[in-house]
Structure formats: structure tokens, C-alpha cells
C-alpha positions, 0 to 999 in steps of 0.5 A: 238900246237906246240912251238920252243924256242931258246936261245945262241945267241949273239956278238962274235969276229971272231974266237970265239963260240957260241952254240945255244940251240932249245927246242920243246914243245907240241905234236911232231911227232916222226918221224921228222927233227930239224935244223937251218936255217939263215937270213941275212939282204938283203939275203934268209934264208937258211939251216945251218945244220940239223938233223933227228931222224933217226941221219941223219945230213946235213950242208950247205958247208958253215959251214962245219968243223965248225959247229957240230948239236947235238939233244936229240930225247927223250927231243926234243932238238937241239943245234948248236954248232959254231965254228971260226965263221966269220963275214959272219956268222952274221944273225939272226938263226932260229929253225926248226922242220920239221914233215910229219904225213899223209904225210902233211910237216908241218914247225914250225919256233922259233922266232929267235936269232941274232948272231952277229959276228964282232970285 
């Protein structure tokens, strides 16, 4: 069984950072894509940034220049470091390991950290 947990999240004033911590335990894949995904109240989860264990990255437009994804493929980690966060920003992140053995695109999802950004 697979088990995501995150941890980072909290209040900040705009301008400010944060840096949210993902660590994956059980039996991983090798060969797989951790990331972050964000909801908004009232609005579609969506991709945040993500990283495979080849080292490729992806960043949602939005985040772009402000935001960095880093992973530990050894100790399956991956951090989201945020930076000038702005208030539409605010929503609950979620972590994300994607794995495709025998070909199965199997999701697994933590539960969940709010980051609220508000003055």
C-alpha cells in the first residue's frame, strides 16, 4: 500500500513563501512522476508542477518563475518550493505519484494541505 503525506502548509502574506514537503512510502515503482496538484473552492483541481524520475519537470504557466519542484528519487520525496505567492494561490495542495507498471496508470493522492495566502 501505498501512502503520500504531506506537510508545509499554512498562512502567509502575499509576497511571502512556503515550502511543502511530500514523502511516499510503501512499495514505489521505480519508474514514476511525483507532483503537485491544487483546489480551489469552487474550481477544478489542476496540475501545480511535476517531476518524473528521469528529472524531467513541468509547471503550470501559472507558477512558473515562482515556484521550483525538487525530488529525492532514492528517499521518494518531493518538495515545492513557493515563492511571491499571491492570493490566488490559496487552495488546498495535494501530492502526487503517478506510476504506470504493466502499463496500469495507477494515481495516488496525500490528503491534502491548505495554503492560505492573504494579508
Amino acid at each position: 500500500q501505498v501512502r503520500l503525506v504531506e506537510s508545509g502548509g499554512g498562512l502567509v502574506q502575499p509576497g511571502g513563501s512556503l515550502r511543502l514537503s511530500c514523502a511516499a512510502s510503501g512499495s514505489i515503482f521505480r519508474f514514476n512522476t511525483m507532483g503537485w496538484y491544487r483546489q480551489a473552492p469552487g474550481k477544478e483541481r489542476e496540475l501545480v508542477a511535476a517531476a518524473t524520475s528521469s528529472g524531467t519537470t513541468h509547471y503550470a504557466d501559472s507558477v512558473k518563475d515562482r515556484f521550483t519542484i525538487s525530488r529525492d528519487n532514492a528517499k521518494n520525496t518531493v518538495d515545492l518550493q513557493m515563492n511571491s505567492l499571491k492570493p490566488e494561490d490559496t487552495a488546498v495542495y495535494y501530492c502526487n505519484l503517478a506510476v504506470s507498471p504493466y502499463d496500469s496508470d495507477r494515481n495516488y493522492w496525500g490528503k491534502g494541505t491548505l495554503v492560505t495566502v492573504s494579508s
